[in-house]
N, C-alpha and C positions, 0 to 999 in steps of 0.2 A: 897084517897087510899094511904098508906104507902108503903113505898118503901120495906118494909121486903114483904107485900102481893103483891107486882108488880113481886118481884123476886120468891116467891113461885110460881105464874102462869105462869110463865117463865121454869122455871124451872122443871115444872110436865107437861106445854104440850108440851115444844121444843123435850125430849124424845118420846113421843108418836108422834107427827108427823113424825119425821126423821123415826121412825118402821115402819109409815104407809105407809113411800117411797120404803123402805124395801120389805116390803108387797107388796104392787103391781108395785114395779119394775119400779120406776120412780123416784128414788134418785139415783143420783151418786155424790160421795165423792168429796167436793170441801172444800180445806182448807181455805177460802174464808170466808165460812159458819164455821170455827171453829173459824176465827179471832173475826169475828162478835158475837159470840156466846159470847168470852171468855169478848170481849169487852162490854156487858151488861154486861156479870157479875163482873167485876172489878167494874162498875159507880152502880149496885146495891147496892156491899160492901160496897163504898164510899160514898154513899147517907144513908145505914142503919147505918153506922159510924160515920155519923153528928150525927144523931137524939135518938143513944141511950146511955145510960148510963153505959153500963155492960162492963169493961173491959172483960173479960170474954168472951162473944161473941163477940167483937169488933176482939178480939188475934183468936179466934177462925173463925171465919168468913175470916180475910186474911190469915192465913195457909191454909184452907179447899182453897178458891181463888187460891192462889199460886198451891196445888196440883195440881186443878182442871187446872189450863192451863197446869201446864208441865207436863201431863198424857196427853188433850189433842193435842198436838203437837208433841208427842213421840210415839201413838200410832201405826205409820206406821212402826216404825222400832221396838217395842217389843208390840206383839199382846194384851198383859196380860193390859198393859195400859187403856185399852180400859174398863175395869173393872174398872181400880181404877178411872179414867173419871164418870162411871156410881156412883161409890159410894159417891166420892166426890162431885159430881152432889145431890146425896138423901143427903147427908150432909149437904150442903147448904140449902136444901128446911127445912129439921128440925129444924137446928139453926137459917133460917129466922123465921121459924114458933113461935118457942122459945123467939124470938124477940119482934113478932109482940103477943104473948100472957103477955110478959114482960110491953108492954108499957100499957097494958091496965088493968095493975094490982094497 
């Protein structure tokens, strides 16, 4: 398994479970769980950065990374954060996807 398809699967279910907590009222907000979050996706970046060729998504992959922590660690003090966390979140899963369609071309 490629480290671009470890981080897609990361990355599409960690959102749906944290809603699922949401949903029936058994998640509470622990930035504990954001460090940890952000911390896979840094060693993703840095695993899919070994292994591909594409500047391009290499530059691409640590901007979208960098957003995606200071969105998530910001969001308690400007609520709107919490969107660009989500977005930059589906941006990652695309450009790994892009990744992992790249190497197999």
């Amino acid at each position: 398994m490629s480290a671009s398809f470890a981080c897609m699967i990361h990355c599409i279910s960690a959102p749906i479970i944290i809603s699922l907590g949401f949903f029936f009222n058994f998640y509470t907000h622990n930035h504990a769980f954001d460090f940890v979050f952000f911390l896979l996706a840094l060693v993703a970046v840095w695993l899919t950065n070994k292994s591909t060729q594409s500047v391009l998504i290499k530059v691409t992959l640590w901007i979208t990374v960098c957003v995606f922590g200071t969105s998530l660690f910001l969001h308690d003090y400007f609520y709107w954060m919490q969107f660009i966390s989500l977005f930059s979140s589906a941006v990652l899963v695309l450009v790994h996807y892009i990744n992992w369609r790249y190497q197999f071309k």
